[in-house]
Backbone bond lengths (Angstrom), bond angles and torsions (degrees), N, CA, C in turn:
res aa  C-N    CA-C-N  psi(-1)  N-CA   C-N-CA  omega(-1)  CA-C   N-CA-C  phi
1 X - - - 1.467 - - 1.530 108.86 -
2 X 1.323 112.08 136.69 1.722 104.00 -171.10 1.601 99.11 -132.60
3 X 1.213 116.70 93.58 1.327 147.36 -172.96 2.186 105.70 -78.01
4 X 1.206 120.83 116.82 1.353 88.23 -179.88 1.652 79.52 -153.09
5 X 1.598 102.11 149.25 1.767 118.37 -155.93 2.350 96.64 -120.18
6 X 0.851 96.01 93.77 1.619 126.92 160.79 1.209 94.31 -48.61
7 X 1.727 133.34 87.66 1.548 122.86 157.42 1.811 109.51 -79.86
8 X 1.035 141.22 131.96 1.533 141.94 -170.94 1.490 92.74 -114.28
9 X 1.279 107.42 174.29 1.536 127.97 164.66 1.147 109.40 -83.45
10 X 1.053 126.59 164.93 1.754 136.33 -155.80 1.950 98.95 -101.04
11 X 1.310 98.25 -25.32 1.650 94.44 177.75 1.949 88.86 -128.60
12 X 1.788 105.86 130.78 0.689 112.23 176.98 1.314 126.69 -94.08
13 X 1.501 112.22 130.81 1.362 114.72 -174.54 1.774 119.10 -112.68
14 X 1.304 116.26 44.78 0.770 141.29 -172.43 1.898 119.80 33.52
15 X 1.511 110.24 56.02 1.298 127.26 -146.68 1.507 88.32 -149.40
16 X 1.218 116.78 142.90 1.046 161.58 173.29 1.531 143.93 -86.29
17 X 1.161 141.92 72.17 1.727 116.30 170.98 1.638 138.39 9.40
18 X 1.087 144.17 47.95 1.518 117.59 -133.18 1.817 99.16 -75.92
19 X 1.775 113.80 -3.78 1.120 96.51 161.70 1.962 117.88 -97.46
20 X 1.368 94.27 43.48 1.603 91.53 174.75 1.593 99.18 -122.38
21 X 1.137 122.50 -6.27 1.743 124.35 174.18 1.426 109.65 -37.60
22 X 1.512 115.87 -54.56 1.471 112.69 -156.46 1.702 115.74 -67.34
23 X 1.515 105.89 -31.18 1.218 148.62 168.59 1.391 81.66 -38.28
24 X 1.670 119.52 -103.15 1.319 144.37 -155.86 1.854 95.45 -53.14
25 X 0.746 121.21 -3.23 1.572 125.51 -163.26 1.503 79.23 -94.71
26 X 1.105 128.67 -112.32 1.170 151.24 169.52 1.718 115.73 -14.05
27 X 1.235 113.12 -26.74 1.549 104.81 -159.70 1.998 90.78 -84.69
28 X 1.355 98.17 152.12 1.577 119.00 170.29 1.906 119.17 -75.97
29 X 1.257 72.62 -39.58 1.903 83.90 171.85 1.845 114.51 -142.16
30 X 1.075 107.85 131.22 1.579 115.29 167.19 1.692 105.73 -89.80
31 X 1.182 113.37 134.87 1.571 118.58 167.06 1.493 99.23 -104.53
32 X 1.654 96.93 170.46 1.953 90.14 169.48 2.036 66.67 -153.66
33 X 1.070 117.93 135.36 1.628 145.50 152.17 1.524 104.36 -64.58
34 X 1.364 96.28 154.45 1.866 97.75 168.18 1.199 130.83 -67.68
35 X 1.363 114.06 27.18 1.645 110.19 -173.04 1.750 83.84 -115.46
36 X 1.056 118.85 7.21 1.550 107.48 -167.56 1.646 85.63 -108.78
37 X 1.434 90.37 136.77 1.859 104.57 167.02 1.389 140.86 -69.69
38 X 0.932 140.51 110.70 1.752 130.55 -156.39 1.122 120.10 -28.22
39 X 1.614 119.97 -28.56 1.766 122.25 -167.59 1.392 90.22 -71.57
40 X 1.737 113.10 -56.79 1.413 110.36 -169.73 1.743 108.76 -40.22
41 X 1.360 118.61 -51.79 1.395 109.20 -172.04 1.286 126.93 -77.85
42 X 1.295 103.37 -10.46 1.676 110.56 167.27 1.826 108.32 -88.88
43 X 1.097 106.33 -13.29 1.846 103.59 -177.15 1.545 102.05 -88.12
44 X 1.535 123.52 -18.50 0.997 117.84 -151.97 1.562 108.71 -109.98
45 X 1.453 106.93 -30.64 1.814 132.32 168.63 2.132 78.39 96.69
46 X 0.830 126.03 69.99 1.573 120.05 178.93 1.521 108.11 -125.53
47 X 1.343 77.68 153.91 2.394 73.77 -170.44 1.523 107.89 -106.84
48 X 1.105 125.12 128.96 1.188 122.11 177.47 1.708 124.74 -52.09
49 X 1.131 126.12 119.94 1.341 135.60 178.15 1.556 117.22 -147.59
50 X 1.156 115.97 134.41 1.877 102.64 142.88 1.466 135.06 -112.44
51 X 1.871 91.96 27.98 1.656 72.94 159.84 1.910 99.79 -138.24
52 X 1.198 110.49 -158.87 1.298 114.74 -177.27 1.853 99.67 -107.54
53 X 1.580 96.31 128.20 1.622 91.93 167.54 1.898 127.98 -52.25
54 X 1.133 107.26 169.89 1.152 118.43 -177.38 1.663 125.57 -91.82
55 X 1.992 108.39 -8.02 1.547 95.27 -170.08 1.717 101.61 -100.16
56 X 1.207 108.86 41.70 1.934 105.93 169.17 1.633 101.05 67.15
57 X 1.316 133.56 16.95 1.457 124.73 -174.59 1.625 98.90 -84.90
58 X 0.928 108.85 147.63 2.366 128.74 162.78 1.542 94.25 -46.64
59 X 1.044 98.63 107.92 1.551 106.15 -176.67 2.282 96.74 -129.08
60 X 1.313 93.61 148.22 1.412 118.61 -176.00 1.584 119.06 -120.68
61 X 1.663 134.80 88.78 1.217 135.48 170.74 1.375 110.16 -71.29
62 X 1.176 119.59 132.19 1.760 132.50 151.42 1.042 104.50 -110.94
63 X 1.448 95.85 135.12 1.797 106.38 -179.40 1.773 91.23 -168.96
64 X 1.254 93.61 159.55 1.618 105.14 -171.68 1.453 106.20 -106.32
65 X 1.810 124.09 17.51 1.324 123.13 -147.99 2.064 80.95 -135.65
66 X 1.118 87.73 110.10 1.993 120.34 167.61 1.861 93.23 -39.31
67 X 1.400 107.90 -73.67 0.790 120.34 -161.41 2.009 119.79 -57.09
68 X 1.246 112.08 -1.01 1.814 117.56 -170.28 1.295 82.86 -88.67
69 X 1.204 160.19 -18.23 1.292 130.55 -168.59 1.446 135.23 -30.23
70 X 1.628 95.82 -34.30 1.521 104.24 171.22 1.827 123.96 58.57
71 X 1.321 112.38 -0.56 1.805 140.94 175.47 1.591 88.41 70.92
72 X 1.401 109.42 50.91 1.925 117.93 160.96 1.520 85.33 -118.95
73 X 1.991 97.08 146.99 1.006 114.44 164.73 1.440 112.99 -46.33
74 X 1.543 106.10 144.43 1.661 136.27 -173.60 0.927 111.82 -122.07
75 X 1.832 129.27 132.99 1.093 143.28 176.61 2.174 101.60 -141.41
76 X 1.961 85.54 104.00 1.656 93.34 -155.48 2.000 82.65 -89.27
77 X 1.347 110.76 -172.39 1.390 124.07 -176.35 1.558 112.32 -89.67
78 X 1.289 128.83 136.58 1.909 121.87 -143.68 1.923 74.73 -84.72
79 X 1.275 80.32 165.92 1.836 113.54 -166.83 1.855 78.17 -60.85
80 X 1.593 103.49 148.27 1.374 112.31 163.06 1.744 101.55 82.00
81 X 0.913 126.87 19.75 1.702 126.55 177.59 1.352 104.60 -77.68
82 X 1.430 112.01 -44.83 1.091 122.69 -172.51 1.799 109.96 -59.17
83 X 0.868 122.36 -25.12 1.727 142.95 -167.60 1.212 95.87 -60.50
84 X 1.649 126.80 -53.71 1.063 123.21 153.44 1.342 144.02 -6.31
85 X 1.377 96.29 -87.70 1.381 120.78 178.38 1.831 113.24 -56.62
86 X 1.480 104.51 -15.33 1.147 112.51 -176.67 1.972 103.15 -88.43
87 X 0.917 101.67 -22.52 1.660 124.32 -174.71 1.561 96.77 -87.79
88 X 1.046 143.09 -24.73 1.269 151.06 178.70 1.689 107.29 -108.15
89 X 0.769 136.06 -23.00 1.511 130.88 160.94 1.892 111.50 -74.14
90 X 1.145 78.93 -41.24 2.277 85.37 179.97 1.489 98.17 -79.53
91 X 1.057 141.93 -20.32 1.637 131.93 168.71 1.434 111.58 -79.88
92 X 1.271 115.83 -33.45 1.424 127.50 177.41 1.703 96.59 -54.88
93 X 1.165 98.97 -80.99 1.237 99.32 168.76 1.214 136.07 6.26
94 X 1.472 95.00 -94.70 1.407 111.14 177.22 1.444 120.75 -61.25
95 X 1.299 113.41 -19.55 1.539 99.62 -155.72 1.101 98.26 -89.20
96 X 1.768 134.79 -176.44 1.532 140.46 178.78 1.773 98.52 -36.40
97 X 1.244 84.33 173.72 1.537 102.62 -168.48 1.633 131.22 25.44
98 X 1.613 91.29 22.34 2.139 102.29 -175.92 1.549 92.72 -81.16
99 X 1.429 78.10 -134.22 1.614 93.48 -167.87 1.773 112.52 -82.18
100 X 0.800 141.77 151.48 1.624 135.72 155.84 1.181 128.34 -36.59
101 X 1.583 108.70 -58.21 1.382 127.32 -154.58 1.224 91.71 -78.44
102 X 1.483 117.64 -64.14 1.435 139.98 -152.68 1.600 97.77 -55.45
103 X 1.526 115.28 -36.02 1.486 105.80 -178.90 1.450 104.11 -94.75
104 X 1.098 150.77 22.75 1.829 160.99 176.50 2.015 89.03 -103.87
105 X 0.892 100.69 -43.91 1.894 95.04 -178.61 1.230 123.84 -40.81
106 X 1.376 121.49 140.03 1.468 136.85 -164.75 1.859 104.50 -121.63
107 X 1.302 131.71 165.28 0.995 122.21 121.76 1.401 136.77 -13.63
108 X 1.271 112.99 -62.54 1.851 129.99 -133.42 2.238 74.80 -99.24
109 X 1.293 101.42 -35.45 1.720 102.55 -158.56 1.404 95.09 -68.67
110 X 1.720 116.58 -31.90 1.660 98.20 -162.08 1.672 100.95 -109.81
111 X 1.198 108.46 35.79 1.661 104.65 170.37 1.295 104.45 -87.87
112 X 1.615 137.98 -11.83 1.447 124.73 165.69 1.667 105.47 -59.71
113 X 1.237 90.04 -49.70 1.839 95.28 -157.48 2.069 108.46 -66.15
114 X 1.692 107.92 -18.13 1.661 110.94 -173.05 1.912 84.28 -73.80
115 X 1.218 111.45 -51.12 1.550 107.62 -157.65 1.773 99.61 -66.57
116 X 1.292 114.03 -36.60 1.395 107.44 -174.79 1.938 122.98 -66.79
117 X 1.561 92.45 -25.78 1.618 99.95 -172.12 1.322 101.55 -96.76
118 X 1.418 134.43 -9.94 1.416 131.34 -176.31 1.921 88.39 -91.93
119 X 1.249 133.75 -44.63 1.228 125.46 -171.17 1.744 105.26 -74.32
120 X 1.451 124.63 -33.43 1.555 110.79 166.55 1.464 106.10 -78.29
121 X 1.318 139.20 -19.57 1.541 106.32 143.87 1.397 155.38 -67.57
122 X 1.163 92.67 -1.92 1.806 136.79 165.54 1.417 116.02 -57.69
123 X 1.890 87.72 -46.60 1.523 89.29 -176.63 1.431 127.58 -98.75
124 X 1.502 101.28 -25.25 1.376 127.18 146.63 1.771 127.69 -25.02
125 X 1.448 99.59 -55.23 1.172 110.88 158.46 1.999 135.11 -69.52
126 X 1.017 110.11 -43.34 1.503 139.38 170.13 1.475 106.28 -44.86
127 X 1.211 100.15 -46.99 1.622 138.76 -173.67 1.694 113.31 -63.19
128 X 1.433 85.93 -43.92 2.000 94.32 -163.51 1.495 113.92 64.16
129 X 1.543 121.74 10.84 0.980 116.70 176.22 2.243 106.85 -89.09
130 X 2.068 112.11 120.79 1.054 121.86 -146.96 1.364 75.74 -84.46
131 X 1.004 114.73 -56.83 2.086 115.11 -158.21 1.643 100.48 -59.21
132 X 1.609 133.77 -16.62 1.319 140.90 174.86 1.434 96.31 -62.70
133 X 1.651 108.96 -82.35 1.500 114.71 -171.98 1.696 119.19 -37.68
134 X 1.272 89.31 -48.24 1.675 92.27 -175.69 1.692 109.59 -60.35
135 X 0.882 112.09 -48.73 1.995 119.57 172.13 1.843 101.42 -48.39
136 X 1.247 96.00 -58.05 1.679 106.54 -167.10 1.608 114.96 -71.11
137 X 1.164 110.62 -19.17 1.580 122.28 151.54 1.507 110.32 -52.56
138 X 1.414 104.41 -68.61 1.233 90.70 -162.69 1.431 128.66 -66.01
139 X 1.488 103.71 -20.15 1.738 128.80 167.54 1.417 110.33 -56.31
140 X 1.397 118.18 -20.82 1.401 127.92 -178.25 1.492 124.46 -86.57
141 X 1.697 91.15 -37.34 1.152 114.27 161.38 1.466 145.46 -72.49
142 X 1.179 101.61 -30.98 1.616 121.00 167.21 1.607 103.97 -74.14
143 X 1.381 134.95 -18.24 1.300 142.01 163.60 1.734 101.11 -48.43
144 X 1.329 105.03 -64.69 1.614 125.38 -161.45 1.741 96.64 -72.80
145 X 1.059 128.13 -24.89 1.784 129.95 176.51 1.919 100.88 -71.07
146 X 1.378 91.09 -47.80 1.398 121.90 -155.67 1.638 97.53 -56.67
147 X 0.940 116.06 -69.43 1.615 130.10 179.42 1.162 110.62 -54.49
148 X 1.402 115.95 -42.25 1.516 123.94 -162.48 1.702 119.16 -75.02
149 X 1.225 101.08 -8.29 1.171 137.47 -156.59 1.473 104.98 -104.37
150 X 1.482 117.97 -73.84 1.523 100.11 148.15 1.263 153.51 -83.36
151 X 1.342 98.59 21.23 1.775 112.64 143.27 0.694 116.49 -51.38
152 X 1.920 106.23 -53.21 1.925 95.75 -156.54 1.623 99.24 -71.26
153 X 1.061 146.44 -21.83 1.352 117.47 154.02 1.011 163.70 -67.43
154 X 1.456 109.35 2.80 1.395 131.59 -156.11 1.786 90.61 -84.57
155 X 1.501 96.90 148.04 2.079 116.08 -161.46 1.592 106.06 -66.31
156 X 1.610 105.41 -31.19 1.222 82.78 -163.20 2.002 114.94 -126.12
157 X 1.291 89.49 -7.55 1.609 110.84 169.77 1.483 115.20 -153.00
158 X 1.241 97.80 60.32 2.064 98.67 137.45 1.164 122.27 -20.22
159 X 1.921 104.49 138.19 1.109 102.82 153.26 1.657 97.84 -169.43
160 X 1.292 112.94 151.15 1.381 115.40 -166.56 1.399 126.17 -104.23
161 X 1.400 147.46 -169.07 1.344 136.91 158.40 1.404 110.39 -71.40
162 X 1.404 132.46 -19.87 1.399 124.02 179.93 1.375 93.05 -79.90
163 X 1.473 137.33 -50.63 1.255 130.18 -161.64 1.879 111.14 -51.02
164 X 1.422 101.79 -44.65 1.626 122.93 168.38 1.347 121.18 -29.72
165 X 1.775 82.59 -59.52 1.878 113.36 -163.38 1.816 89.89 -73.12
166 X 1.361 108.53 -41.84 1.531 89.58 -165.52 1.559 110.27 -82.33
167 X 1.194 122.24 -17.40 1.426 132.26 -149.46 2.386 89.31 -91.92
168 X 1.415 101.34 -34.47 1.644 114.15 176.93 1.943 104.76 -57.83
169 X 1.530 96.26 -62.48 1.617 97.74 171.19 1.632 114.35 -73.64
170 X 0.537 114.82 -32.33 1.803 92.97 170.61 1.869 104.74 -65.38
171 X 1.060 117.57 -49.60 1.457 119.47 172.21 1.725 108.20 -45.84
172 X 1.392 132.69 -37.78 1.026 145.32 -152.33 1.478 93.08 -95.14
173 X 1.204 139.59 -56.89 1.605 149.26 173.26 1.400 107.34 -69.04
174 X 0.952 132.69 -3.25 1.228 134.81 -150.77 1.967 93.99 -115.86
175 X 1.549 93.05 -52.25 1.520 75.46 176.28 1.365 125.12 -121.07
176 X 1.314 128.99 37.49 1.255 168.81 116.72 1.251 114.89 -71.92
177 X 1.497 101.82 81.14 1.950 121.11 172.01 1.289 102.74 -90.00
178 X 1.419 114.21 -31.40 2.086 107.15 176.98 0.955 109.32 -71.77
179 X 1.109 124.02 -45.96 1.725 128.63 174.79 1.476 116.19 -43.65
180 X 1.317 103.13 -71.22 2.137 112.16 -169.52 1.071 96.05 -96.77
181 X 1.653 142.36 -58.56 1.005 112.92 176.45 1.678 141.99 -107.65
182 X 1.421 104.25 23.73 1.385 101.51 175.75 1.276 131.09 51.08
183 X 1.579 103.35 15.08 1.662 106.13 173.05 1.657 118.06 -74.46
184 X 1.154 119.63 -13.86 1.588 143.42 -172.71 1.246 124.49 -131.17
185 X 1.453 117.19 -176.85 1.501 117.08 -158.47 2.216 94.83 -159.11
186 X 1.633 97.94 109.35 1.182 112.86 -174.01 1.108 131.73 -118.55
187 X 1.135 128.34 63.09 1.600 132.51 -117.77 1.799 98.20 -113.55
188 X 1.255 119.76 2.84 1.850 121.51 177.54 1.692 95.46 -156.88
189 X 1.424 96.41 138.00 1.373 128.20 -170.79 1.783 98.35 -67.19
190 X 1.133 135.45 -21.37 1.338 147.70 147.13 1.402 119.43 -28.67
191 X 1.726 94.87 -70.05 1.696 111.94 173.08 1.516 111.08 -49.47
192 X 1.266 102.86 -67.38 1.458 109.73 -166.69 1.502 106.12 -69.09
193 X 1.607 136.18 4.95 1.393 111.88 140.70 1.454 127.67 -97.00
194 X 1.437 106.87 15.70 0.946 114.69 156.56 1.180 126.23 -82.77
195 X 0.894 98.90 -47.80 2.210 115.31 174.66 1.287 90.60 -40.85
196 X 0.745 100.11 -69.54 2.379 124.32 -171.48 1.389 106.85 -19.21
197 X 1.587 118.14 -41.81 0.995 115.32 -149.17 1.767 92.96 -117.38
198 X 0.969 133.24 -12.88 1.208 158.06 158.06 1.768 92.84 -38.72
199 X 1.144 74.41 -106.87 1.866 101.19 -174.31 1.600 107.59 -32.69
200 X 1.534 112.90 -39.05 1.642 125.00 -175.64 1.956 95.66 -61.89
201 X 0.811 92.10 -83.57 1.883 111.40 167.59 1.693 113.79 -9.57
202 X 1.410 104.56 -55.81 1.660 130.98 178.57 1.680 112.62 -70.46
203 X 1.328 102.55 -29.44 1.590 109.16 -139.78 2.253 68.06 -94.40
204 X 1.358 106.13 -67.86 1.281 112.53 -170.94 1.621 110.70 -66.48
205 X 0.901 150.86 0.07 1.442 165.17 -163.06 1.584 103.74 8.79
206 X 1.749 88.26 73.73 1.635 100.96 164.83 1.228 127.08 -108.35
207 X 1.423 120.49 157.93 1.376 138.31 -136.70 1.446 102.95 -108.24
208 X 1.002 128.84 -26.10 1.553 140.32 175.12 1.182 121.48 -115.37
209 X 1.447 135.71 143.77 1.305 120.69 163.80 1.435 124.21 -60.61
210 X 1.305 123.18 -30.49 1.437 131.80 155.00 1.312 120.45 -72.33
211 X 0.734 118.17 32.69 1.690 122.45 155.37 1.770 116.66 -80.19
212 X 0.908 115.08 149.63 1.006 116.36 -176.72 1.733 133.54 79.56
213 X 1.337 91.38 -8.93 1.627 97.49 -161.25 1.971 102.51 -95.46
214 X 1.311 114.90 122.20 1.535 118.17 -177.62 0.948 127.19 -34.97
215 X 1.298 142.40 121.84 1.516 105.57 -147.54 2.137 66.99 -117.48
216 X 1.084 126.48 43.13 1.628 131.97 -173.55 1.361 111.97 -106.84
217 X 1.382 110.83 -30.56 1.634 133.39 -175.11 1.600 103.33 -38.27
218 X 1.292 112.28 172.59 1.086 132.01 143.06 1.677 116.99 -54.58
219 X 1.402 107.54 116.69 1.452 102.17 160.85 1.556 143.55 -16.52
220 X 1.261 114.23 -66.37 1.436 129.04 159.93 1.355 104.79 -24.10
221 X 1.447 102.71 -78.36 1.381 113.41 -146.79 1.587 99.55 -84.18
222 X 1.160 128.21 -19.91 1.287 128.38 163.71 1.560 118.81 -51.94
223 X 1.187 108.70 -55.61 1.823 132.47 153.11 1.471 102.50 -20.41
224 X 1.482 101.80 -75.31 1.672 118.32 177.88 1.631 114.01 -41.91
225 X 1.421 118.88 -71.17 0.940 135.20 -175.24 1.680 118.77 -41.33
226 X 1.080 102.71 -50.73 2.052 125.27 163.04 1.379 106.12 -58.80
227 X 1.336 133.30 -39.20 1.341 118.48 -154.47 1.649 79.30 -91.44
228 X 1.286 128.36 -46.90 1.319 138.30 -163.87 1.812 108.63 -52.92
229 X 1.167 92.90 -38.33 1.661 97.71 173.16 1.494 123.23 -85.43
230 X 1.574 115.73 -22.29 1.208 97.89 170.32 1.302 113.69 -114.46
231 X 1.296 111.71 9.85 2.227 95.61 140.78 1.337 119.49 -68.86
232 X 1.402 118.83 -19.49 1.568 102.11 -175.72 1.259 119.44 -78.11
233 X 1.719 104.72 -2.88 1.594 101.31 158.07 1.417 119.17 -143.96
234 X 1.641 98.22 65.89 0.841 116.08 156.40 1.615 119.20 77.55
235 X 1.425 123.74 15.37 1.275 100.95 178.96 1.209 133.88 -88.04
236 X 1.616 146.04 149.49 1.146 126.36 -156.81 1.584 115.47 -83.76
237 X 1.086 119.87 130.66 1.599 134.49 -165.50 2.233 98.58 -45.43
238 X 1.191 106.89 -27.01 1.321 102.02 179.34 1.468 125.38 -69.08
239 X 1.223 95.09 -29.51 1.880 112.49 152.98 1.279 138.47 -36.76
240 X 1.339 94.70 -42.40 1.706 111.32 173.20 1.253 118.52 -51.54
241 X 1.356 125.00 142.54 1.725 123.04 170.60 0.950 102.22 -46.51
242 X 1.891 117.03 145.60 1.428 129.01 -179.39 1.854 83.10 -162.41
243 X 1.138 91.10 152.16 1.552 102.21 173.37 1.312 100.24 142.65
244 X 1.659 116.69 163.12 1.742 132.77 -170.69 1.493 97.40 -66.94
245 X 1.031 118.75 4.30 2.007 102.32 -175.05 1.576 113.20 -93.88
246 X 1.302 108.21 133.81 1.209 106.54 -179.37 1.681 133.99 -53.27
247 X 1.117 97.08 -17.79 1.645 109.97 166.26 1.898 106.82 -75.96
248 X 1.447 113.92 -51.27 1.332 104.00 170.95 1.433 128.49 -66.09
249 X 1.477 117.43 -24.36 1.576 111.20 163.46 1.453 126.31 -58.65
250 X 1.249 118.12 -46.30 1.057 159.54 -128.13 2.284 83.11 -95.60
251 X 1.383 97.43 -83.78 1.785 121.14 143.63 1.976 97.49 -9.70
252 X 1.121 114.17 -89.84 0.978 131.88 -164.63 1.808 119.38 -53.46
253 X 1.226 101.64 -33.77 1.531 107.70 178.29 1.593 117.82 -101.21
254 X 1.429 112.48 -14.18 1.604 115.10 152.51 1.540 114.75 -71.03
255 X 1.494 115.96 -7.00 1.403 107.52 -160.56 1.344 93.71 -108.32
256 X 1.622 120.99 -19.97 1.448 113.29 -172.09 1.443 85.31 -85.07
257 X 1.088 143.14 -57.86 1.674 146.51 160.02 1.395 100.54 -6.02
258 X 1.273 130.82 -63.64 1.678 115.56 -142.85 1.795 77.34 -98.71
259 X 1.151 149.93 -57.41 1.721 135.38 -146.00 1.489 89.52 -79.47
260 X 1.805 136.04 8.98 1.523 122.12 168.44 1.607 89.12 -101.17
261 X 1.037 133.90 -5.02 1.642 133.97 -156.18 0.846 126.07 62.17
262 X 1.070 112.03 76.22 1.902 110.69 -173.03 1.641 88.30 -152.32
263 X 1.358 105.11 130.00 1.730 109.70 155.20 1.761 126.31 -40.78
264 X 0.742 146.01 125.11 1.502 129.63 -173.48 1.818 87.08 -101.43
265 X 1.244 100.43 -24.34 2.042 94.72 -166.01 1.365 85.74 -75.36
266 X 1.570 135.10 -75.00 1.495 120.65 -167.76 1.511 108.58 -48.57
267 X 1.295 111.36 -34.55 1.548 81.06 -170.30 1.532 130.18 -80.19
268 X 1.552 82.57 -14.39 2.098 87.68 -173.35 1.605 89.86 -74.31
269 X 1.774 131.77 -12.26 1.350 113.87 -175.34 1.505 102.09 -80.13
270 X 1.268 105.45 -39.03 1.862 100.51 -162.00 1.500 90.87 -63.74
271 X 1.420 137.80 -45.01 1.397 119.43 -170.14 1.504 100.56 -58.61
272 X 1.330 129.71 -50.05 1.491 125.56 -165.30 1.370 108.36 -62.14
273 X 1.365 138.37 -14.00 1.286 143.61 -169.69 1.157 111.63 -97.31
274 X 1.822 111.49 -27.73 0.961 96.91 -161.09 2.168 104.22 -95.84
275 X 1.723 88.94 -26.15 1.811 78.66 157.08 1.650 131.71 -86.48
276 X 1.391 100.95 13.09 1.297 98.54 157.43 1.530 117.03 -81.26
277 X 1.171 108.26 -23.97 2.054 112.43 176.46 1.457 75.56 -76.67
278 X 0.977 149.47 -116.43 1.190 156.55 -150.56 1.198 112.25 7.91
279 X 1.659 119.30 -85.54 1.347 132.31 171.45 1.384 115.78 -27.16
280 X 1.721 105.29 -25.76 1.712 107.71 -164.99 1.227 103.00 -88.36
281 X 0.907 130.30 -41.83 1.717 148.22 169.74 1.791 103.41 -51.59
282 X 1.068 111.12 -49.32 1.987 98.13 178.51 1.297 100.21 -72.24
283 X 1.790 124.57 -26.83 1.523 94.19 -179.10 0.878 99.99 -118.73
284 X 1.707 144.55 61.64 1.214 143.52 122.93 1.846 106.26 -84.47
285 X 1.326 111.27 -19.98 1.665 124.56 -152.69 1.930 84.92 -96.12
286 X 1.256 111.30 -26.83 1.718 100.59 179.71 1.723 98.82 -78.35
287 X 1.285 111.08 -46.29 1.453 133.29 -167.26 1.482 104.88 -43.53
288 X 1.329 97.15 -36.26 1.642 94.20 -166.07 1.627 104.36 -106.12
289 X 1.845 110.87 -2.30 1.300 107.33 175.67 1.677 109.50 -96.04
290 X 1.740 111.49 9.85 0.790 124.57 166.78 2.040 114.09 92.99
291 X 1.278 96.83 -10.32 1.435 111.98 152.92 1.794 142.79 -40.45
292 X 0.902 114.24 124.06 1.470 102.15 179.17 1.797 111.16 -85.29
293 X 1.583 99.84 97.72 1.287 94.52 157.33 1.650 146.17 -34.40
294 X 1.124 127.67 -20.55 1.383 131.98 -165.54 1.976 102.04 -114.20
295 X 1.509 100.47 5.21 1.788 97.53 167.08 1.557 97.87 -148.91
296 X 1.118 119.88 55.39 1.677 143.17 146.44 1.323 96.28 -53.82
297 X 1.396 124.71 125.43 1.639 136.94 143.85 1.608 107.27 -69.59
298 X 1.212 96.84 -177.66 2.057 105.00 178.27 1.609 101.07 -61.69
299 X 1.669 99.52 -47.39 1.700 100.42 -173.67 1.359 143.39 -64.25
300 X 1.865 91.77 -21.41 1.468 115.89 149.36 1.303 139.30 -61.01
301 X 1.314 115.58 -45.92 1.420 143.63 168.51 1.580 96.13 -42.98
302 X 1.272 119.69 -62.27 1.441 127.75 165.35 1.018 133.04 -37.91
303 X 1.445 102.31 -69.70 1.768 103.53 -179.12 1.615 103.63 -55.52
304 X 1.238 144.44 -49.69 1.214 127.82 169.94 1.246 142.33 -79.52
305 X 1.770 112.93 -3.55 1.532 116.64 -175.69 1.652 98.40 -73.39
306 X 1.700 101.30 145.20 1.389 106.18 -170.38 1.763 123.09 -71.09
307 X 1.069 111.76 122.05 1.466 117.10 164.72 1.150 132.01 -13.85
């Protein structure tokens, strides 16, 4: 008897297993359980059941429930199915009768919200908080649906989330030759950002070693980012801005920061974070000495800033 259990995605995107074909090839009867949606059972010619017949025939369950496996072979939905459904909720959206807002969106309108959800995953991370990142992913992600989305309308150059998705993996194979094609040999994570930047350099046919680099960033790490690019060819560290101006000190001590290896952007945050607990702690410490935090003198500030 060859029993085999069809797990689907919970919102159907009219997609398939492609390792459940042979299954469906072969099987005598397809079931679909009540967790499966009518389209599914009308796309599929499948008869509604929840259990498995009794005469030993190749039988095929669809069901959207992890848990039917029943210890019969399983054929679950390939990693990224869900991506889909996420690609089909943002068209919903947008299209007639979606949302309002969501279809009034621009480019230029949702660059508050890309910089704001990439920095609470920032913090998310910083944080170690897992259930943060995972939320703030997806906030990151709905950025990348979001945009991609009104591309594909734009009058005179379209372009879609597959164009994205495909245009990311060719970038991804492209500069990873040890990987796909085995023409090379990359044996330290060192090398291969070197390669990286090699092939990036070639691929974009830029003229400077600073090409390319945001010049939108955060300061710090912008600092970082510049000094970081022109050691890789070689320039001599005496080069670097130096001078009494506060932009060149400032310049100058992210740069001794990044050629010792050290982030200068995380770190000037963890210090800033960490006297922000600080500050919170003297005026929880007045709060509870019955003080009004918000008309602290210098001498106040004192008597309670922590030890």
């Amino acid at each position: 008897m060859q029993r085999t259990v069809v797990v689907l995605p919970e919102r159907w995107a009219g997609v398939l297993p492609a390792a459940a074909l042979p299954a469906l090839r072969a099987a005598e009867r397809v079931l679909a359980d009540a967790t499966v949606p009518e389209e599914v059972v009308a796309a599929t010619g499948a008869t509604r059941a929840d259990t498995w017949g009794d005469d030993g025939a190749p039988e095929v369950l669809l069901t959207t429930d992890p848990a039917r496996a029943d210890g019969e072979a399983v054929v679950g939905p390939p990693a990224g199915a869900a991506l889909l459904d996420a690609v089909a909720v943002m068209d919903r959206l947008r299209s007639p009768g979606g949302c309002p807002w969501d279809a009034e969106q621009t480019h230029e309108s949702l660059l508050q919200y890309l910089i704001e959800e990439c920095y609470e995953l920032y913090q998310a991370v910083e944080d170690g908080d897992r259930d943060a990142i995972r939320e703030e992913l997806g906030d990151v992600l709905l950025q990348v649906l979001f945009h991609s989305r009104v591309a594909a309308e734009h009058d005179s150059r379209p372009f879609t989330i597959d164009d994205v998705a495909g245009d990311l993996v060719a970038k991804l194979v492209g500069r990873h030759p040890h990987v796909f094609a085995g023409s090379e040999r990359i044996d330290t994570a060192e090398r291969q950002e070197h390669r990286w930047e090699e092939l990036k350099r070639a691929e974009k046919q830029r003229e400077s070693s600073v090409d390319g680099v945001p010049l939108g960033q955060p300061a710090v790490a912008l600092a970082a980012k510049l000094t970081s690019r022109t050691a890789r060819v070689h320039l001599p560290p005496d080069l670097l801005p130096t001078g009494a101006g506060v932009g060149e000190q400032l310049f100058a001590l992210a740069a001794r920061a990044k050629l010792a290896g050290i982030d200068p952007e995380a770190e000037l945050r963890a210090a800033s974070r960490r006297f922000a607990d600080t500050v919170r702690a003297a005026e929880r410490a007045a709060v509870a000495d019955g003080a009004d935090p918000h008309a602290l003198d210098a001498a106040g500030w004192r008597r309670y800033w922590p030890s």
